[in-house]
N, C-alpha and C positions, 0 to 999 in steps of 0.2 A: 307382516311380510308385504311388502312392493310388489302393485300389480304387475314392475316389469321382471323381478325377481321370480315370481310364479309364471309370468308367460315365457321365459328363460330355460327354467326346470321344465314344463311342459314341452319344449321346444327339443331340448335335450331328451328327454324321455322316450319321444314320440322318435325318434331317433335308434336309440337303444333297441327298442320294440319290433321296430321295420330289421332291425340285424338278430335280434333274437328269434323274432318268427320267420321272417324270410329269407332270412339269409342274405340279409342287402349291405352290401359292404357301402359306405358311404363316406369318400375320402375327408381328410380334415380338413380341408380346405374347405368343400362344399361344404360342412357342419359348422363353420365361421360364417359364413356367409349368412346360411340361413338364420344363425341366432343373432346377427347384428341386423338382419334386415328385420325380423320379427320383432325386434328391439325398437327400431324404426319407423315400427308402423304401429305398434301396441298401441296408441294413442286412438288412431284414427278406427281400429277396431272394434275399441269400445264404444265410440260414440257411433259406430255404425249398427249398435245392438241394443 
């Protein structure tokens, strides 16, 4: 699997969970956004670790 593939699902997931547990509705828009910017920056994350 592709490090950006697993930061993707994590991204998605982490998502899911904030609406499962809290009850946070999170428009599709803003759930676009965040997985192309985390897509984006995957790069720079890892090398920051």
């Amino acid at each position: 699997m592709k490090v950006e593939d697993f930061a993707y699902k994590v991204a998605v997931r982490t998502m899911e969970l904030l609406g499962e547990l809290h009850h946070y509705k999170i428009p599709d828009e803003l759930r676009k956004e965040v997985t192309t910017r985390l897509l984006q920056e995957v790069d720079s994350l890892l090398k920051s670790t």
